[in-house]
N, C-alpha and C positions, 0 to 999 in steps of 0.2 A: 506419341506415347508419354505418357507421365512421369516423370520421378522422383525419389522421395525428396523430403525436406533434408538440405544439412545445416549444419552450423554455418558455414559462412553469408547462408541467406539470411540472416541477421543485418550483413550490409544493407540488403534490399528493405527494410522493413518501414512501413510509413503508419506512424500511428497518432493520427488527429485526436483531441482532446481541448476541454475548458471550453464549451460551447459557450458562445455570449450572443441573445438576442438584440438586436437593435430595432428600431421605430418603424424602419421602409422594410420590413420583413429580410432582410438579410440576417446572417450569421456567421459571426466572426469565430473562428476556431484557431487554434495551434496544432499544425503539424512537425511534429517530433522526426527526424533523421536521421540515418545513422555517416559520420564523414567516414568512411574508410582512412584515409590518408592520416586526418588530423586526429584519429581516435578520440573522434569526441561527436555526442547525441548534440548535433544543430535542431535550435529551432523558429520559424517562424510564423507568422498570421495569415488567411486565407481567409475566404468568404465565400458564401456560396449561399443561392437561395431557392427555394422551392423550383422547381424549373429548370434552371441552368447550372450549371458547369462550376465547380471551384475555380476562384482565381488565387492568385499569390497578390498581398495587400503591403508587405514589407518585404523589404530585401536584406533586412539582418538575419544573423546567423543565430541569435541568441535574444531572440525576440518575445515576448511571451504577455499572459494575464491581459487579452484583450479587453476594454471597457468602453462599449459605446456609450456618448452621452446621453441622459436622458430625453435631448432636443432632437438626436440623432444628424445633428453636425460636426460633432468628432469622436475621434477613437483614441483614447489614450491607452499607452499599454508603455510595458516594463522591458527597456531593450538596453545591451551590453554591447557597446560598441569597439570594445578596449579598455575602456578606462573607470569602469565600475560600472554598476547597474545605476540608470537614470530611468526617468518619468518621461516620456515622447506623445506628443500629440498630434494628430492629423488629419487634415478635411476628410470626412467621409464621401467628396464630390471628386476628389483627386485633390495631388498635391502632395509635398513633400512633407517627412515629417521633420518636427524641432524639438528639441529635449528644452524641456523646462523645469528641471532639477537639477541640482548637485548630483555627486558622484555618490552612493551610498555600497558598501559591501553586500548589502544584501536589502535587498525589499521584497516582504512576502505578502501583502494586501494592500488592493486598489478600489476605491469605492469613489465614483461622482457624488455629490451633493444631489438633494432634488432640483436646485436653483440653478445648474450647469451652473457654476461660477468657482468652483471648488472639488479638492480632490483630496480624499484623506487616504491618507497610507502606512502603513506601518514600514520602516526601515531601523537599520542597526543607528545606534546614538551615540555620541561620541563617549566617552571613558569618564565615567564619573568617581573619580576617587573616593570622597566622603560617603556614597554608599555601596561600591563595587564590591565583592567577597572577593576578587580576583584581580590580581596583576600582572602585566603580562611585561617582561622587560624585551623589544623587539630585537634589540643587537645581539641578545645570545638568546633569545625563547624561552627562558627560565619563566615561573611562573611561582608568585606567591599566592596561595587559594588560603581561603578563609571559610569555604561553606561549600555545599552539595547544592549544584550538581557541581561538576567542572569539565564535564566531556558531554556531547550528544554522538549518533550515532549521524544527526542529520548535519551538524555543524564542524564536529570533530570539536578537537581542545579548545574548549571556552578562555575566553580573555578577560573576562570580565563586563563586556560590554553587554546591553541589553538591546533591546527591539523596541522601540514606543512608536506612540503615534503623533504624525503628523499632519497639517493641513495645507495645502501650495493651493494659491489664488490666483486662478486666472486673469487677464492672458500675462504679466507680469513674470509670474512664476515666485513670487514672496512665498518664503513657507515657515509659518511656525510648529516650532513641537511642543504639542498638547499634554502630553503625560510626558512625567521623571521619574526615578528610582529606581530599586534592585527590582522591578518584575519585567518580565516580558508580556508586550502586549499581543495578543490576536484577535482576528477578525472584526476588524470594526464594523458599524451599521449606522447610518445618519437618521435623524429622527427628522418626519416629514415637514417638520418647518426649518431644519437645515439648524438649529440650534444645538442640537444636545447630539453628541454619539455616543454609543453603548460598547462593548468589546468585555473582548474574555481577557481573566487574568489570574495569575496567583499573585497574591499581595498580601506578606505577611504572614506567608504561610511556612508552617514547618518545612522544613530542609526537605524534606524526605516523600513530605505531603504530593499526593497524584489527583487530589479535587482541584478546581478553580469555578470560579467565579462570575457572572457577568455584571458591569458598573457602566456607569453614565457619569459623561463627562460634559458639563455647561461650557460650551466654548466660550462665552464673553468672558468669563472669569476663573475656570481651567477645575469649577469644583467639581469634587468627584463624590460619586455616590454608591454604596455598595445594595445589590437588591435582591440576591441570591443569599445564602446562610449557610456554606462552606459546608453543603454535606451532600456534596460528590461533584464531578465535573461537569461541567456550564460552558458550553463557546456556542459560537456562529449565532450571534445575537441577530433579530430583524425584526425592526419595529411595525405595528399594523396604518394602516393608512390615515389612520384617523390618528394616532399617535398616543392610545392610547393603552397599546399592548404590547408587549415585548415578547416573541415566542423566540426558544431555543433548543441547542441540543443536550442534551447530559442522562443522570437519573440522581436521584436521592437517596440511594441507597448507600451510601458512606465512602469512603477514602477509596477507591478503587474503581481503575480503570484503563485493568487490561483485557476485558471482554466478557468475563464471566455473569457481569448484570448485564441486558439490554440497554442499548439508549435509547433516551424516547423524545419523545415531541412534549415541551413544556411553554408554557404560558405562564406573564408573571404580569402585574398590570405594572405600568413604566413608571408610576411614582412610589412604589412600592407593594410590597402585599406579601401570600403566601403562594407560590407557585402552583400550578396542576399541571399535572400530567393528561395528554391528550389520547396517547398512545398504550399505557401500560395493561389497557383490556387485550391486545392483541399478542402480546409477550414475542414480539416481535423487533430487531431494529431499527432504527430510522437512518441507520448508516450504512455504509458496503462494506461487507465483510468479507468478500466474494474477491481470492485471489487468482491471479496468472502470471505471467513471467514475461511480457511484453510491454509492461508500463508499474508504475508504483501504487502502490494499494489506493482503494478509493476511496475509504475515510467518510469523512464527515461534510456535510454544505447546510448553511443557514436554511432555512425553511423560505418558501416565497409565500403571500399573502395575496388570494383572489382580491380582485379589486373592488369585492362589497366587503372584504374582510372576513367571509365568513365560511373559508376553508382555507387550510396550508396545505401547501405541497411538499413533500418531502420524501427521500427514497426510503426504501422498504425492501428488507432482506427477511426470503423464508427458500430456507429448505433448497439451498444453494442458486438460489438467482437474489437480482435483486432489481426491481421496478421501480414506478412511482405510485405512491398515494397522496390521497387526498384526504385530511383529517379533518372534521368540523368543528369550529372555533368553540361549541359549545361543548364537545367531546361526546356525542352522543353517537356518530358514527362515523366509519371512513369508507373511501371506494378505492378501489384499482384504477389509477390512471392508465397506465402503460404496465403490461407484464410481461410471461410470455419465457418462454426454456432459452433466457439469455441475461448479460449482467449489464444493467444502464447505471456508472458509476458516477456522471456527473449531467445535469439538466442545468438549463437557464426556460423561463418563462417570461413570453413578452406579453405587451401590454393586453392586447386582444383574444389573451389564451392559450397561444398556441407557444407549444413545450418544442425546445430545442435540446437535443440532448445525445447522449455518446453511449455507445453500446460495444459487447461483445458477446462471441456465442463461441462453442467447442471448435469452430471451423472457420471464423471470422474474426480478426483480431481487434478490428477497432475500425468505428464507422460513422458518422456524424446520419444522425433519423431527425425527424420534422415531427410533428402532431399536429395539427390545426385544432381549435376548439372541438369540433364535431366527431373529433376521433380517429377522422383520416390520416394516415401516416402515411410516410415518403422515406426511403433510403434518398439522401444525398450526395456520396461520396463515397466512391470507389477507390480508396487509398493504395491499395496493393492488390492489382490486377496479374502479375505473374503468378500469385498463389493458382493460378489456374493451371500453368504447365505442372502445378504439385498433389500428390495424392494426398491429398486431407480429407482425415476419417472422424467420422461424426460419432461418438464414445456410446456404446449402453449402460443405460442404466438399470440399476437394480436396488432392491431393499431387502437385505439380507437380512435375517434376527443376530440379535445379540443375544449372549448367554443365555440372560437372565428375560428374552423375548421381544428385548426392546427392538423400533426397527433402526435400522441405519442406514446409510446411503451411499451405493458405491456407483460409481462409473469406469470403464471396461474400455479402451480401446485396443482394437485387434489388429494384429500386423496382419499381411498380403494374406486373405484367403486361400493364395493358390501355393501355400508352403507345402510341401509334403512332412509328413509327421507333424507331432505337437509341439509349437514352437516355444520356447521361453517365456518367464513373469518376470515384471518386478513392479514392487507394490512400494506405490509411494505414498510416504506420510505429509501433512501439511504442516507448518509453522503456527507461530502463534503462543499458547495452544488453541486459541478462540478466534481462531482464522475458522476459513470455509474452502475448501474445493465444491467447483460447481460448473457453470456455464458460461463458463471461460474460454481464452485459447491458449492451449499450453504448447508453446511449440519444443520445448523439451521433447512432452510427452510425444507428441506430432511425429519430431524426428526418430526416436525411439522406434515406435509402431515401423516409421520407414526400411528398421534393418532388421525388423524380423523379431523384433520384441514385444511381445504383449507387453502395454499399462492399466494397471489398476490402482484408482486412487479414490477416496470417501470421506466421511467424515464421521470421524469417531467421538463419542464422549467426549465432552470440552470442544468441540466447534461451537460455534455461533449458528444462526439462522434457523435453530429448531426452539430457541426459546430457552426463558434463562434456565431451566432441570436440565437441559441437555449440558448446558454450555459448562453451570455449573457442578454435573456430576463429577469431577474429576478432582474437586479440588480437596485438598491434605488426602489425594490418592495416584497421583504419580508413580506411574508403573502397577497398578491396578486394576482397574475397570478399562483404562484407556487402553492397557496392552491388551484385554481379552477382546477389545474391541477390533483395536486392528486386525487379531488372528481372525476372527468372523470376517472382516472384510476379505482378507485373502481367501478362508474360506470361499465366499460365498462369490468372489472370482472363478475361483477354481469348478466351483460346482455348476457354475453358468458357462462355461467356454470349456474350449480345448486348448489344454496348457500341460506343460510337461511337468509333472512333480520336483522332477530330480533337477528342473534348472531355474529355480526361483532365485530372485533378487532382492532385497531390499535398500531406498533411497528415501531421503527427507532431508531438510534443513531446517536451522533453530531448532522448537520444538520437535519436529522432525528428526534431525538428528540425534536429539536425543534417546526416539524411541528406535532408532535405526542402530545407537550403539547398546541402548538396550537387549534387545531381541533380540543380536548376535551374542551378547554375552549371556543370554537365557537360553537360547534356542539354536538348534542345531539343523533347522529348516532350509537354513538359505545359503548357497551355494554362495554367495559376493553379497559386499553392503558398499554403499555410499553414505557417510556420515558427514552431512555440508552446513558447516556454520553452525557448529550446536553447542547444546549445552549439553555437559557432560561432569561436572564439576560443580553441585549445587552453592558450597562453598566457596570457591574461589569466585561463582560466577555474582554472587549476592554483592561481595564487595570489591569486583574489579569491572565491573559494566556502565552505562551509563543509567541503568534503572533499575540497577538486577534485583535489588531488596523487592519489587515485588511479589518475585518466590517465593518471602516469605509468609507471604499470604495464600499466594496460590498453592503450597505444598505444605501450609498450616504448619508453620514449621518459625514460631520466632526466633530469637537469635537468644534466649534466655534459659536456654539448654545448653549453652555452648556451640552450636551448628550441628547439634548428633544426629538429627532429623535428616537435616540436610546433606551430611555424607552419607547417613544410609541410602536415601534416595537417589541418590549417585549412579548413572552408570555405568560410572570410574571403577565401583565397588566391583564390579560382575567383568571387568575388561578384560582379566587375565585368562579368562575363560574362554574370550573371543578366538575362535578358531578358521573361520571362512576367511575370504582377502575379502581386503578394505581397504578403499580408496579414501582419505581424509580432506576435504578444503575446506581452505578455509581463508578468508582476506586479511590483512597485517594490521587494517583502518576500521576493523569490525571493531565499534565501542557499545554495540548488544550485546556478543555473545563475543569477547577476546579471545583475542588469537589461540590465546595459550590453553582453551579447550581443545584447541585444535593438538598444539602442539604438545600435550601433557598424551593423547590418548598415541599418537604416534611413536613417541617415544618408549612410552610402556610397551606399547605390544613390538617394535624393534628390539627392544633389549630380552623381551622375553623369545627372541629369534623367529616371533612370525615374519616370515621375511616377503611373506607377500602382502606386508600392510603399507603401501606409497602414500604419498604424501604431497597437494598441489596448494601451493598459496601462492596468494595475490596482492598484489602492492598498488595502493593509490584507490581505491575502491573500500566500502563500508559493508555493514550488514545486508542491503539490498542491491547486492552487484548481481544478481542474478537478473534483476530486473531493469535497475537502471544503473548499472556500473558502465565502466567504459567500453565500447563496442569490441575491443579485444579481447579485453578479461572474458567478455562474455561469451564469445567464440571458443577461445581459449577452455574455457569449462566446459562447454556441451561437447567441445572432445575427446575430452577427459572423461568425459562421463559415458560418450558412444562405445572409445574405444577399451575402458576396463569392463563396460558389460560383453560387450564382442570375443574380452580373453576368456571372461569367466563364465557367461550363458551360453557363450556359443552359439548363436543365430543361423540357421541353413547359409550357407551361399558367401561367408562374409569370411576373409581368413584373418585371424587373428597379428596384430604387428610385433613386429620383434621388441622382447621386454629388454629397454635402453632409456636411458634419461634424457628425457624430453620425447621420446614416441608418443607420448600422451598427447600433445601439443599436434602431433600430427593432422594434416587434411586426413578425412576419410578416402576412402577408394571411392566414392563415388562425386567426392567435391571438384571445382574446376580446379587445374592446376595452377593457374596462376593467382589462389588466393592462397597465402600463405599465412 
């Protein structure tokens, strides 16, 4: 017999990613782990090819960003063996691997040359005083800052050090650094005769500024050249074969780039010119927007170049999935490569056509698929075969109207058909606000459904994947159109299933939260809320995050009023109102949405003696601990989150824990007992 999901099947959980093709048709992937013991996500490399069986290709723990060479005699990739992250290579025929770099804190791009003789890479650079904004004195951690930013949410407190790039020359391992100064460099791309690389950057740009760039850098003589015109963001450079075209990702629609425009597929010729968009008839993006809470958002990847040059492949979100297409170099049309009611977040393409690439779907968390030219496809990889002992339910959809008739997009998953009477909702919002719920696997949601809770979740005005009106209808309307939207979403739950009026929920995080402390302080609908990581404090959040100002775009709201705009929109302003229990988390290392949203709305409504408003934070974990925080945190909150819905929805069959500090923390009654 089956049973549900809990949280500590998180331990269990295997989620391959970063597919890389190589020459003998194999495909190198990272498989993601979780250590129970050592509370930490291990990862290594694996291969597997059309046919046979995954193998394990490294035996580190912390192993990652496979790059087979283009000769397909080695594999270099980015492995932590203890003593920082280094550059590792090795036969692809067997054999041991050897690190041929230095110790670097951080390396986040690996690209071979076309000449196999060379490897560029982007890593952290040492401490350049003369152009740093940032000091970092290490014996006490004290920091002199000089400029914006000085915190990420991915790095934590900046030091002032920056990312450039590098070149390490085989088999020696010599490496120079190719670019200096106050920018950070990403995603490099070598140009086919191995002379010039391209990458994205902001250089020179206002403090504050969210466009960048993409420039070409002459290696014999380090000059650099800019070929973009700083009006909107530009990365994941890839030159075309002939060398005489530069496609990338961005748009041109001006300083912004938190979702509200599309990105598209641009072309710029590589000695210079005026860009095109390839993409912008489809009002579509060319990136994944498309969230879950089993791996980190999929973002953005270079474009690949057919090898007559005369299509790019590049992914493609609508309408909460997201595939691949094929765009034509002359922009007159594109196809559907791979679609399909699921989310493919990252692809590699080999030489002969056939697409390697990584998938999920409402019921499948993550899976390494094949394509051959001809369009045949292959599942490869069965990562997590015990989901089989577990009830996983595959969500309904539906398109409910909005107010004013627009459609929208909900998905519906139902707990045990064989509950007597009508069991509880709770309607969750997404993040963002130009995120996506879609064709994902939520195993939140997953576990949820297991105890007897209906989930309903959609995509309201301000998602992504319907095109830039949808995305963009919310913005200087915050608490607007988005809030009439989400009601229609529950509606149009409610109208489709059997769910009990009197024991609805509401949960979200980030933007989510917000609209979760929203609607409790407007609305008197929901029996409990979850309010996780949000903003809640439009003011405080502008000038205490690592990007918060661009609220003030998105809530049309400049800072030349005073912030008036921005504490109305607040909804801090409406909290005292909040009368339902609420559960608040929030993490200590969140530098998106700071803590002290968390801990301003808890505070308020304690003093004002709701005294059923608790309070869970987390230490050592960032904005994305839900997803890729540490395997405890994240245990730790989906039982926080089972068991305040269990006090307050009340689920047939499930009895409520004694209210005591730390019960939250608790195994469920149906987890094993020795996972604690």
């Amino acid at each position: 017999m089956k049973r549900p999901l809990v949280p500590s099947d998180l331990y269990r959980l295997a989620i391959p990613h970063d597919p890389c093709s190589a020459p003998d048709g194999r495909i190198f992937f990272v498989l993601d782990t979780q250590d129970e013991a050592a509370d930490e996500t291990s990862s290594s490399i694996h291969s597997v090819r059309e046919g046979g069986p995954p193998l394990t290709f490294t035996s580190g723990k912390k192993d990652r960003m496979p790059r087979p060479a283009p000769d397909g005699s080695r594999l270099a990739f980015v492995g932590d063996r203890g003593e920082g992250k280094r550059i590792y290579v090795a036969p692809l025929d067997g054999g041991e691997a050897h690190a041929l770099s230095a110790a670097y804190d951080a390396i986040t791009a690996l690209e071979w040359s076309p000449q196999r003789s060379q490897l560029a890479f982007v890593a952290t650079a040492a401490h350049d005083a003369d152009d740093a904004r940032i000091a970092h004195d290490e014996k006490s951690g004290a920091r002199h800052i000089r400029g914006l930013p000085f915190k990420s949410d991915d790095d934590g407190l900046l030091d002032g050090r920056r990312k450039h790039l590098f070149v390490l020359t085989l088999p020696d391992g010599g490496t120079e650094q190719v670019t200096s100064g106050d920018f950070d460099v990403n995603a490099p791309a070598w140009s086919p005769d191995g002379t010039q690389l391209a990458f994205s950057a902001q250089i020179d740009a206002p403090e504050g500024a969210f466009y960048s760039d993409i420039y070409v850098v002459t290696r014999s003589d380090r000059a650099r050249r800019k070929l973009t015109r700083s009006r909107g963001p530009a990365s994941h450079p890839s030159f075309s074969h002939d060398g005489r075209t530069i496609a990338y990702i961005g748009h041109e629609r001006g300083d912004d780039a938190g979702g509200r425009f599309n990105t598209e597929l641009l072309i710029i010729p590589s000695d210079g010119g005026e860009p095109r968009s390839l993409s912008a008839a489809v009002d579509r993006s060319v990136s994944n927007f498309v969230i879950c809470d089993t791996r980190g958002v999929g973002g953005e990847q270079a474009p690949f170049w057919s090898a007559d040059d005369l299509e790019l492949f590049v992914p493609l979100s609508s309408e909460g999935t997201c595939g691949i297409a094929a765009f034509r170099a002359d922009g007159l049309d594109h196809r559907t490569v791979l679609g399909g009611e699921r989310d493919i977040y990252a692809f590699s393409r080999g030489d002969d056509g056939a697409l390697a690439f990584v998938y999920a779907t409402p019921t499948v968390p993550s899976e390494i698929g094949w394509c051959d030219a001809a369009g045949n496809e292959r599942r490869l990889t069965d990562a997590n075969p015990w989901l089989a002992e577990c009830t996983i339910r595959a969500p309904r959809r539906s398109r409910p109207p909005a107010n004013d008739g627009a459609a929208l997009d909900l998905w519906v998953l139902d707990p045990d058909p064989l509950a007597q009477g009508d069991p509880p909702l709770v309607l969750q919002v997404h993040g963002g606000p130009h995120a996506a719920y879609g064709y994902a696997f939520m195993f939140e949601f997953q576990m949820l459904a297991g105890l007897g809770i209906g989930v309903a979740y959609g995509n309201p005005r301000g998602s992504q994947t319907y095109g830039h009106a949808f995305a963009d209808a919310i913005t200087g309307d915050w608490g607007g159109v988005d809030v009439a939207d989400v009601l229609s979403l529950l509606e149009g739950a409610l109208g489709a299933g059997r769910f009990d009026r009197a024991r609805l929920g509401i949960a979200g995080g980030s933007y989510g939260g917000f609209m979760t402390t929203w609607l409790l302080g407007h609305s008197d609908r929901f029996r409990a809320g979850i309010s996780m990581r949000a903003v809640n404090d439009l003011v405080s959040e502008v000038g205490a995050t690592d990007l918060g100002w661009f609220l003030e775009r998105e809530v049309a709201a400049p800072w030349d009023d005073g912030g008036a705009k921005l504490f109305a929109n607040s909804p801090m302003r409406n909290a005292h109102r909040i009368a339902a229990p609420l559960l608040v988390l929030h993490s200590e290392r969140d530098y998106r949405c700071a803590i002290d949203q968390g801990e301003q709305l808890f505070t308020l409504l304690r003093r004002l003696e709701r005294t059923q408003t608790e309070f869970v934070r987390f230490t050592g974990d960032g904005h994305n601990l839900s997803r890729t925080g540490k395997p405890r945190n994240r245990v730790l909150r989906l039982r926080a989150i089972a068991h305040w819905l269990i006090r307050h929805l009340r689920p047939e069959g499930i009895a409520p824990i004694p209210e005591s500090a730390g019960a939250l923390f608790a195994p469920l009654p149906n987890e094993p007992e020795h996972v604690t």
